[in-house]
C-alpha positions in Angstrom: 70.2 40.6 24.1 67.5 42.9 21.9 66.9 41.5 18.6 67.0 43.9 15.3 63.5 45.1 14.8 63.3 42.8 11.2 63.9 39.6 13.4 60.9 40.6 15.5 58.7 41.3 12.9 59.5 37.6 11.2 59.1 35.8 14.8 55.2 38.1 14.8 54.7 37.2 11.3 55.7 33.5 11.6 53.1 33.0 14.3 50.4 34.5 13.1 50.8 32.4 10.0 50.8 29.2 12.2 47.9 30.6 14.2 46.1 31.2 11.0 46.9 28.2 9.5 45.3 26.1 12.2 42.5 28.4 12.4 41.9 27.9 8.7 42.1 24.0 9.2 39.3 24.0 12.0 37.4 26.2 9.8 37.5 23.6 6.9 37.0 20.6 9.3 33.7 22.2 10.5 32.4 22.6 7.1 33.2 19.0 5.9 31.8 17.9 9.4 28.8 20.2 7.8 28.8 18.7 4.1 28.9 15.2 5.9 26.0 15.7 8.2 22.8 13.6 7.0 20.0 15.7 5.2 16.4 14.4 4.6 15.8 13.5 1.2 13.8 15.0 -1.7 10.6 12.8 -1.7 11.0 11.3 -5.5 7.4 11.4 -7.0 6.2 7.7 -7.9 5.6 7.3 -11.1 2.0 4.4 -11.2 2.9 1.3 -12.1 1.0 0.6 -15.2 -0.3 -3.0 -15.9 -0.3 -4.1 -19.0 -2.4 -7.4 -18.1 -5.4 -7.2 -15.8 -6.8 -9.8 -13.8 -10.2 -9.1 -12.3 -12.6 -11.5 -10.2 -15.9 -12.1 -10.5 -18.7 -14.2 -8.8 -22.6 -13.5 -8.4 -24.8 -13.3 -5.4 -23.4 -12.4 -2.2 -26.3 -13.0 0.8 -24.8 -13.9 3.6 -27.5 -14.9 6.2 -30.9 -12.7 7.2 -31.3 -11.6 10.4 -35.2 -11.2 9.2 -38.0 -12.0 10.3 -35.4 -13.3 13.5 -31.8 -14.1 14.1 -32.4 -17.9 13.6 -31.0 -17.9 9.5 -27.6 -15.9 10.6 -24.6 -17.6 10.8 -23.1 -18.6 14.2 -19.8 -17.2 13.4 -20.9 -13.9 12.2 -20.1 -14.8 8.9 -16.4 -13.6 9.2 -15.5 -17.5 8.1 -18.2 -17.6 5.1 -14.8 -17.2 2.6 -12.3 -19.0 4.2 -11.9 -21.8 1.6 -11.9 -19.2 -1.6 -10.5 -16.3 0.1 -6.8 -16.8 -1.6 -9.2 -17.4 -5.3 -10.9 -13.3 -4.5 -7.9 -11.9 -3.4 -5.3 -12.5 -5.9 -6.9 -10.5 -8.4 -6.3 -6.5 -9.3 -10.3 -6.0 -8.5 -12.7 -8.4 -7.3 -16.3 -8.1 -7.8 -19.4 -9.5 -6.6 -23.2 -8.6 -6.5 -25.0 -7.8 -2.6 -28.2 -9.7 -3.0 -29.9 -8.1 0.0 -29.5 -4.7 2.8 -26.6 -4.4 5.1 -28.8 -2.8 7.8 -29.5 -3.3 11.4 -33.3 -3.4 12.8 -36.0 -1.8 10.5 -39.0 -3.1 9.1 -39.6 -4.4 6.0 -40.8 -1.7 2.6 -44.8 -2.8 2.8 -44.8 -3.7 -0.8 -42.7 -6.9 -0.7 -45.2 -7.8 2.1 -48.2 -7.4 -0.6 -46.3 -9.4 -3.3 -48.1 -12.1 -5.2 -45.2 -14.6 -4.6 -43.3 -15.2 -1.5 -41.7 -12.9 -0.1 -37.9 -12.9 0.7 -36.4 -10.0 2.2 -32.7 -10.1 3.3 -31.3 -7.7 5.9 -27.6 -8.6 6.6 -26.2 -7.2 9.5 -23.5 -4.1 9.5 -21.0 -5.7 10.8 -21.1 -8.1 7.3 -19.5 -5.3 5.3 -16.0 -5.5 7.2 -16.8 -9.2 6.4 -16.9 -8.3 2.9 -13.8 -5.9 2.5 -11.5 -8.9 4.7 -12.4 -11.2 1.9 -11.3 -8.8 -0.8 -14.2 -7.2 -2.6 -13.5 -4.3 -4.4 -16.5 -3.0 -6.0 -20.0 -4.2 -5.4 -23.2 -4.3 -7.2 -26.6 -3.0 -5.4 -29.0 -3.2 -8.3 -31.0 -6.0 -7.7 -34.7 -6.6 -6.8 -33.5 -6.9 -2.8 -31.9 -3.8 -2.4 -35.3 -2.6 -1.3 -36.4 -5.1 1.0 -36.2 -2.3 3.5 -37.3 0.6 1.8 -34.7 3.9 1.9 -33.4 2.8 5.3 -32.2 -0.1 4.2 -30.4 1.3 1.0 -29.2 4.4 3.1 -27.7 1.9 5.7 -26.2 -0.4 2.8 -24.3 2.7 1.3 -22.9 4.0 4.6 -21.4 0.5 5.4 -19.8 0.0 2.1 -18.5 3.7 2.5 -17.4 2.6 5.8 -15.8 -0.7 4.4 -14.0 1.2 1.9 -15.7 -0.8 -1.1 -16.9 1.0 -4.1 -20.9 0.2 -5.3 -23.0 1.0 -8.1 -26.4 0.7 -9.1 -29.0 2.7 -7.7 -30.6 5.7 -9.3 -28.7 8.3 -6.5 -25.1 6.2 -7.1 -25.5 5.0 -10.9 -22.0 5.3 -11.0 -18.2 4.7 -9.2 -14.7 5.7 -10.8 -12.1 4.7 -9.6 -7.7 4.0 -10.1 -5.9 1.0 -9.1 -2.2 0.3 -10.2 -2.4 3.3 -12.1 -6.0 1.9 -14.5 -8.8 4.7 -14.3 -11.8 1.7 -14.1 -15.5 2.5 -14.2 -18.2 0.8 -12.8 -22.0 0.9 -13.6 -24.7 -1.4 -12.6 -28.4 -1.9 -14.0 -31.3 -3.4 -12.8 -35.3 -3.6 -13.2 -36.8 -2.5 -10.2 -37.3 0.2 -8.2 -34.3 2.8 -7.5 -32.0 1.0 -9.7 -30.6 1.9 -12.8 -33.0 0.7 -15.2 -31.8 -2.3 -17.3 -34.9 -2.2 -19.5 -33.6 1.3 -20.8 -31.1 0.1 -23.3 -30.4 3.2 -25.1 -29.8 5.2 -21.6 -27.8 2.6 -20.4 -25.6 2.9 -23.5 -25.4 6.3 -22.5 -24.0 6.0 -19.5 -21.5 3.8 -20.3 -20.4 5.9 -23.2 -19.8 8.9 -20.6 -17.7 6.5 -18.4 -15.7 5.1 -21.5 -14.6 9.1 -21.7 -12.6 9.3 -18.8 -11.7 5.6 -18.1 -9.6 2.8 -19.5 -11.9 0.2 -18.3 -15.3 0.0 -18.0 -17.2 -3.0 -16.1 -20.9 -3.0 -16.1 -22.9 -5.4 -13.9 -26.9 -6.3 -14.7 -29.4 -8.0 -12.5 -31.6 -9.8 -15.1 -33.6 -12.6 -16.4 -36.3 -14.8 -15.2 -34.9 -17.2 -12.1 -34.6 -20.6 -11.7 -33.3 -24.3 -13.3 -35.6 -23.8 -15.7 -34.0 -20.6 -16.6 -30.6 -21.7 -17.5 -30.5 -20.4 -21.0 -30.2 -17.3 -22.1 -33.4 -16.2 -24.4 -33.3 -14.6 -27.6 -36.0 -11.8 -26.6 -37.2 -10.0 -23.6 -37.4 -11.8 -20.2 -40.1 -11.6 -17.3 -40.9 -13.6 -14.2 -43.9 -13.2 -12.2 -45.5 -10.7 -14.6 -42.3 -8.4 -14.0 -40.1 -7.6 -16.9 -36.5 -8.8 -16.8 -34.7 -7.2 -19.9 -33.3 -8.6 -22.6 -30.1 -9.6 -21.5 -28.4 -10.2 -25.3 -29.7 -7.2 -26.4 -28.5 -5.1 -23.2 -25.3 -6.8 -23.1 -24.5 -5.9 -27.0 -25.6 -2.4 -27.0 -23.6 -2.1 -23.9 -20.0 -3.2 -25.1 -21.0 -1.3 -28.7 -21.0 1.8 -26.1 -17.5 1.2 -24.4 -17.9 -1.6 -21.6 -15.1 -4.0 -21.7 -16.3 -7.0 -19.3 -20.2 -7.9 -18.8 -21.2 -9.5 -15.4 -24.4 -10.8 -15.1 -25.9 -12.1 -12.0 -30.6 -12.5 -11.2 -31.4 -15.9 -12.0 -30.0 -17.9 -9.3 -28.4 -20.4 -11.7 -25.3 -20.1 -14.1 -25.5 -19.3 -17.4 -23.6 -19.1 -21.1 -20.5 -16.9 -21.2 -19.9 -15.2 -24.7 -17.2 -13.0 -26.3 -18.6 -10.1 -28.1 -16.2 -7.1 -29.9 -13.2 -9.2 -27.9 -15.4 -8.7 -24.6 -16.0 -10.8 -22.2 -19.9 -11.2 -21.2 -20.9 -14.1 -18.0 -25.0 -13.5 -18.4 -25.4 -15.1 -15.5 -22.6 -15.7 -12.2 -25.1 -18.1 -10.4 -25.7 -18.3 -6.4 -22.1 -17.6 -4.4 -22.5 -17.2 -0.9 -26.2 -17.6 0.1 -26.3 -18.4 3.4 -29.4 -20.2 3.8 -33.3 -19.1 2.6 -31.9 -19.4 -1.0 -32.2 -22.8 -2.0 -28.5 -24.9 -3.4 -30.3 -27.7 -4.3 -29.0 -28.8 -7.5 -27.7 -26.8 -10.0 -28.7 -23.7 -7.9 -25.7 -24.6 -5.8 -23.0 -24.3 -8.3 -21.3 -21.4 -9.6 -18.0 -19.6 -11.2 -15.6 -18.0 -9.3 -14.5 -16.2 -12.6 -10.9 -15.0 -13.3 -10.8 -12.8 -16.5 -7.8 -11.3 -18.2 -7.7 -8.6 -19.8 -5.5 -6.0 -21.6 -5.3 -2.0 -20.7 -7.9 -1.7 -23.7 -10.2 -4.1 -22.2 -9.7 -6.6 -24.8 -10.3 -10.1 -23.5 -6.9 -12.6 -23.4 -7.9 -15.5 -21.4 -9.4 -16.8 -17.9 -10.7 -19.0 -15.6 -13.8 -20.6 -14.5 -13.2 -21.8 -10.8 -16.0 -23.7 -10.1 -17.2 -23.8 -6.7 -19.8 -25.2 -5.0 -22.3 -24.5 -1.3 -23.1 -26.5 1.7 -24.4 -25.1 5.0 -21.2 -26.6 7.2 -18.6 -25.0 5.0 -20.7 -22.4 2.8 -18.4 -22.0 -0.2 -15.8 -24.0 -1.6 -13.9 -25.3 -4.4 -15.3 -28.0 -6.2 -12.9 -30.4 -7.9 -15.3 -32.0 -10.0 -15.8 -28.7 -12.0 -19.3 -29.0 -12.4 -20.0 -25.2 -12.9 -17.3 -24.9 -15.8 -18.6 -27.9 -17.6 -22.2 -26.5 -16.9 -21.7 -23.3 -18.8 -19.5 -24.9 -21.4 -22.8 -26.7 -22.4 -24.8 -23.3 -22.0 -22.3 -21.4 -24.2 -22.3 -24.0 -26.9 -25.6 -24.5 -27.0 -26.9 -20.8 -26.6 -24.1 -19.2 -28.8 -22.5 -22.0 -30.8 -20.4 -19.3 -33.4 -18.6 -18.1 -29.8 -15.0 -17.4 -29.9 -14.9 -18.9 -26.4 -13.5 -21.9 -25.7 -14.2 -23.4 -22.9 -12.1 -26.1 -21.2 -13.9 -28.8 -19.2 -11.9 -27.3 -15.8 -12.7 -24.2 -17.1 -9.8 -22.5 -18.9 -11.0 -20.0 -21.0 -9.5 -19.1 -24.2 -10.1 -17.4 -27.4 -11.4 -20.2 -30.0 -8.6 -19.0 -32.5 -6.1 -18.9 -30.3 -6.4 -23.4 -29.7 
């Protein structure tokens, strides 16, 4: 039986709309399958996170054994466990600080001047391998202006410099690095470092020293300024009221430095040279520790006494650089464990004596375990 022509043309028509219906469906299934399919992600730009408090640590002379004139006065350990008992104390701070009494430098012979000095000669070569040591325990930034930086003439400072670049830990102080900058938890810090000896940053130039940290102050929200000063030992506990020398050498006058520096933008003062601690003052609502004692001196630097005492110091302090409180975590030396806590807080009640004898209108107070507080604030 032939169907009419119309009845054809609906039976064509029909299918083609079932043909293209379906065809139309898979189209629309492949572009959800396509919609669906995972994409990588627009990297989202981090925004710094901005502290509003800043804790930074601080502690003074750093020698960690001398492999000069032999290998007798290095540690056995190669000095990787010299921090184990404050390591936790230097690490949970936003920048940690201490000051490299000697070279980081293997072989080489000592500069032939501190061989023609009128007073014994100690020269401190530490080897390279001590820098990783340094970075484990958690130093940031590191001061090399001090009077042993040039034990072993431009050898030894060239060698010091490529280790700490090696270590990854910032250093200031000598006339060729007089400066670092630097940004951590989104804070733009400078660091400057002055001593009064030879290729360092001279200390005894107060009014270039101010200048210095004036241009730092510019592009940073904090400035930190470390000095190597002051005449050395117990009997050299206070700080004086005019120049200092030692051994016919000048030594700077460390109130007088320390002033003119925060009057030119530096927020926190570290001193470190004479071996013992000394008075901590707040100046301008800075924070100024004239002297962070003996930390880590492994051996040929005497811990007899009060020479073997110092401040692990914790400061706070705001994005201004305005001090807001602290810590004095007194710790103490001994050749089996080298540096540890001591929990009769001998070094905070030590320079609570120094600061109220040496500044007695300080704002610092000055707990006998060694909180540290502004006076007005008790």
């Amino acid at each position: 039986m032939i169907r009419s022509p119309k009845t054809f043309v609906a039976f064509i028509s029909l299918l083609c709309c079932l043909f293209g219906c379906d065809s139309d469906q898979q189209q629309e299934r492949k572009s959800d399958k396509k919609i669906t399919q995972p994409t990588q992600p627009t990297p989202a730009t981090k925004k710094p996170i901005i502290s509003d408090v800043i804790t930074i640590a601080a502690v003074g002379d750093i020698m960690l054994g001398t492999s000069y004139p032999n290998n007798s006065t290095l540690p056995p350990d190669g000095a990787v466990n010299s921090f184990q008992y404050v390591r936790k104390h230097l690490q949970n701070a936003d920048l940690t600080f201490g000051n490299l009494e000697g070279t980081l430098l293997d072989g080489g012979q000592p500069a032939a001047y501190k061989l023609h000095l009128k007073s014994k000669a100690y020269l401190f070569r530490m080897p390279t391998s001590y820098g990783s040591v340094l970075k484990d325990a958690g130093f940031d930034i590191i001061s090399i202006a001090n009077n042993h930086i040039g034990d072993f003439g431009e050898k030894g400072r060239e060698s010091t410099v490529k280790t700490l670049d090696n270590s990854g830990i910032r250093y200031a102080g000598l006339l060729e690095y007089p400066t670092t900058e630097f940004t951590i938890k989104g804070v733009k810090y400078g660091f400057c470092a002055f001593a009064p000896n030879s290729n360092t940053v001279p200390l005894l130039d107060i009014k270039g020293a101010g200048q210095i940290i004036a241009n730092l102050k510019q592009r940073c929200d904090v400035v930190i300024v470390s000095f190597h000063g002051g005449a050395e030992g117990v009997q050299f506990e206070h700080v004086a009221k005019a120049s200092e020398s030692y051994f016919g050498e000048r030594r700077g006058d460390l109130r007088a430095f320390a002033h003119n520096a925060i009057d030119s933008g530096a927020d926190v003062i570290l001193g470190h040279g004479p071996h013992v601690s000394r008075a901590m003052e707040i100046y301008k609502n800075r924070l100024i520790a004239y002297s962070l004692g003996n930390f880590c001196t492994y051996r040929s630097v005497s811990i007899a006494g009060v020479t073997g005492i110092a401040p692990l110091l914790k400061v706070n302090i705001n994005r201004k650089g305005e001090f807001l409180s602290g810590n004095i975590i007194s710790v103490k030396q001994s050749r089996e464990k080298r540096v540890e806590p001591d929990t009769a807080h001998r070094a905070a009640k030590r320079i609570k004596m120094l600061s109220a004898t040496d500044f007695p209108d300080n704002s610092l107070d000055i707990s006998p375990t060694g909180v540290l507080s502004k006076a007005d604030q008790n």
